[in-house]
C-alpha positions in Angstrom: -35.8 -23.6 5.2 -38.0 -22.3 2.3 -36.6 -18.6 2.8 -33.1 -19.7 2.9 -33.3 -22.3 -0.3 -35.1 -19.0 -2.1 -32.3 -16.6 -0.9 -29.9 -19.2 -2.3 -31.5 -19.0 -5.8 -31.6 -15.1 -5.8 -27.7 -15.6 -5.1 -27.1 -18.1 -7.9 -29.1 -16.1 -10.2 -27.5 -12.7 -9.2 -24.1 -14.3 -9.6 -24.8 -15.7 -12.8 -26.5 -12.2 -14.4 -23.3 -10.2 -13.2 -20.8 -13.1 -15.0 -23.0 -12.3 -18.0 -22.6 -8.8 -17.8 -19.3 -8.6 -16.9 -18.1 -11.4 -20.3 -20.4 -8.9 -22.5 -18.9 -6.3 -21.3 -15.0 -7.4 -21.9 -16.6 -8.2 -25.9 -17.8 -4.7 -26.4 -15.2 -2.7 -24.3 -12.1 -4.8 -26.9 -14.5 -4.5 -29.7 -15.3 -0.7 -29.6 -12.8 1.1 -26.5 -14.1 1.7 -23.3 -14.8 5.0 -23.8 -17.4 4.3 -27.0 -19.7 2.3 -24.8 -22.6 2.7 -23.4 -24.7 1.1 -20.2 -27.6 0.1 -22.9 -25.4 -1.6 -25.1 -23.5 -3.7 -22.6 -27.4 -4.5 -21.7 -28.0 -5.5 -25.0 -24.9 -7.4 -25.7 -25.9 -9.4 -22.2 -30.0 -9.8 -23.3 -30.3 -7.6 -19.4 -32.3 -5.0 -18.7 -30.8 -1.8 -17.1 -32.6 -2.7 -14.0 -30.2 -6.0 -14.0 -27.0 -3.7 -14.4 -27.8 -1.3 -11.9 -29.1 -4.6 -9.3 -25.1 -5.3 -9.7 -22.9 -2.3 -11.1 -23.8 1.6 -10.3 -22.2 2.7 -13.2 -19.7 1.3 -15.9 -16.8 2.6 -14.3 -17.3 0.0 -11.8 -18.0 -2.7 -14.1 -14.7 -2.0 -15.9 -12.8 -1.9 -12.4 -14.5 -5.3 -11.4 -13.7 -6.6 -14.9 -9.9 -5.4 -14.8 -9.7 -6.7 -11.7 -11.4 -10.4 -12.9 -8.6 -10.6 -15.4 -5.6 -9.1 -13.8 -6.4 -11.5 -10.8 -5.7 -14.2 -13.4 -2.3 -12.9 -15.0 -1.4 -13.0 -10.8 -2.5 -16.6 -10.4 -1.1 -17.5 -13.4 2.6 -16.0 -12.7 2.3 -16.7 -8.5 1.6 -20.5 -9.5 3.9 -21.4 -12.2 6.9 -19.9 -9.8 5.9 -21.7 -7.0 5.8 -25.3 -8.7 9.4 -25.5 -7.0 8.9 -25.6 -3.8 10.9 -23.7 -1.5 13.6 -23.4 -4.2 13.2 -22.0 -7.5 14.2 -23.2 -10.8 14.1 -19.7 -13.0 15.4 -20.7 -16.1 12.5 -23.6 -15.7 9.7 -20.7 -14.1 10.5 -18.6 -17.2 9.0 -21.4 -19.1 6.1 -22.0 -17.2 5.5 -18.3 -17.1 6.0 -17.6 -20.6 3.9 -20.6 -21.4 0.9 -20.1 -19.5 0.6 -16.3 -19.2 -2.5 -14.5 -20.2 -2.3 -12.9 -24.0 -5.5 -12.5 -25.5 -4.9 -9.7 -27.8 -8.9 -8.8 -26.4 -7.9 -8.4 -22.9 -5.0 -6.1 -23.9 -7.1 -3.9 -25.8 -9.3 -3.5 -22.3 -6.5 -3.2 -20.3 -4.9 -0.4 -22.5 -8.1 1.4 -21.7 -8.1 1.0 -18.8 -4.6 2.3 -17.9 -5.7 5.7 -19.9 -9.2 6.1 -17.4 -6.6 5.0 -14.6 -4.2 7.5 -15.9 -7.2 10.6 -15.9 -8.4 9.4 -12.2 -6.2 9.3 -9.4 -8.6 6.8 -7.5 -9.0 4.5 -10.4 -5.2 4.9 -10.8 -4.7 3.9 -6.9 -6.2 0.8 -7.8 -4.0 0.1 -10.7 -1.2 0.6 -8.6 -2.1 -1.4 -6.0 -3.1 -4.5 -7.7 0.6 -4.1 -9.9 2.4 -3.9 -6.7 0.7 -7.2 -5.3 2.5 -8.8 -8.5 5.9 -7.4 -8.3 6.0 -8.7 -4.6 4.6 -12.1 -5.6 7.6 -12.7 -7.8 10.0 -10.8 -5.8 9.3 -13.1 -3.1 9.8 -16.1 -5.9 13.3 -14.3 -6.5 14.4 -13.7 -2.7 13.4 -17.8 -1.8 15.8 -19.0 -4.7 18.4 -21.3 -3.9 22.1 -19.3 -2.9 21.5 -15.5 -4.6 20.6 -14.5 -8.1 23.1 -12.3 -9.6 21.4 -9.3 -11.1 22.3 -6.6 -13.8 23.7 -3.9 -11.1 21.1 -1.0 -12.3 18.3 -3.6 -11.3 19.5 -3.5 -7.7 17.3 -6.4 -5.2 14.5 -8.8 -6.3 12.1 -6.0 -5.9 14.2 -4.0 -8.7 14.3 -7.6 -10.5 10.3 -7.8 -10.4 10.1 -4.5 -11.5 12.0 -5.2 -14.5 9.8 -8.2 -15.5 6.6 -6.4 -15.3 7.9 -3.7 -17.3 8.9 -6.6 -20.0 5.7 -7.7 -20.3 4.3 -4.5 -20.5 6.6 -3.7 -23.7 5.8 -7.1 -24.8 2.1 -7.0 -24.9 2.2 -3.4 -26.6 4.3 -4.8 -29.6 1.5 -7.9 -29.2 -1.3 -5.2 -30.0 0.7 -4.2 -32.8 1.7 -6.7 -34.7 -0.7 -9.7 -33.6 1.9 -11.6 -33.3 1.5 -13.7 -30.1 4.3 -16.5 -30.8 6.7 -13.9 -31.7 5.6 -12.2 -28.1 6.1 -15.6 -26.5 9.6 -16.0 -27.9 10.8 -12.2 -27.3 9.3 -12.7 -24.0 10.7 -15.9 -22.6 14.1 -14.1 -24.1 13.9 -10.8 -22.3 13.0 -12.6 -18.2 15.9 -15.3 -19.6 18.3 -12.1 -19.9 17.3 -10.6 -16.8 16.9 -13.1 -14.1 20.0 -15.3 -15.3 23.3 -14.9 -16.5 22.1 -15.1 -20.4 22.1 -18.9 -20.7 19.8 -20.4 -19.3 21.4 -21.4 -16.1 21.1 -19.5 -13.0 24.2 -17.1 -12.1 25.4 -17.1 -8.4 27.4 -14.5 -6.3 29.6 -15.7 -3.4 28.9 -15.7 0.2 
């Protein structure tokens, strides 16, 4: 029992150091670009030594991957659970709200995860990742899409749900790089609730349906 209470501490305090590393990290990569950072000042910023980073990262490639993957994890959660507060049906004009409303835009984050797409975009296995973890997304809300009640009638060029969840990824991309611009996260609220409004109904708020 003594050995196992021990090894439970050691977990705790393991888990606790790599939290700590991994919040100082997302300060320093948004305050300086991942590419000006170094393992000692990430250790400095979390008051570790580079025994403590290297007891939970081998290298700050890895801690930015786990990091992304912290935060992107959320933006999922965040869009997977305000469009499945319908039940089996879905509401979009309604999920656009919740969406809009809840999503992640931390001006921070999207510094990071600018960075990150360039080291993604320079290593194909960094990029697989990227890849992988958008396409868990689009399917998450092209699920959403394909369970609404009757059929949403989509802009012809966007094709099936999975052309639809395409489409609203790639709004909130263009959103949140006029967000880094201008600072202006109201505005990227606004703009945003307007573009997924535009493409997921028939332009006013209510949902459009085609014919059996």
């Amino acid at each position: 029992m003594p050995v196992e209470g021990s090894t439970g501490r050691v977990t705790r305090r393991r888990a606790h150091t790599r939290a700590n590393l991994l919040e100082a990290a997302f300060s320093v990569f948004a305050a300086k670009g991942f590419g000006h950072v170094s393992i000692e000042e990430v250790c400095e910023a979390a008051g570790y030594s580079r025994g403590a980073f290297y007891s939970n990262f081998s290298s700050l490639d890895e801690l930015f991957f786990a990091l992304y993957r912290e935060r992107a994890e959320l933006i999922a959660e965040q869009v997977s659970g305000a469009l499945a507060l319908d039940g089996p049906d879905l509401d979009v004009p309604a999920a656009v709200d919740r969406v809009t409303d809840v999503l992640l835009l931390d001006r921070d984050w999207l510094l990071v995860k600018t960075d990150f797409l360039v080291h993604a975009a320079r290593d194909p296995e960094v990029a697989q990742g990227l890849l992988e973890h958008r396409a868990r997304l689009r399917h998450a809300i092209a699920d959403r899409l394909g369970r609404a009640r009757g059929h949403t009638a989509l802009p012809a060029v966007l094709g099936d749900t999975d052309g639809a969840a395409r489409a609203v990824v790639a709004a909130y991309d263009g959103v949140t790089t006029q967000l880094l611009l201008d600072r202006d996260v109201e505005s990227a609220r606004a703009w945003l609730k307007q573009l997924l409004t535009a493409l997921l109904t028939d332009g006013s708020g209510t949902l459009a349906h085609t014919k059996n």
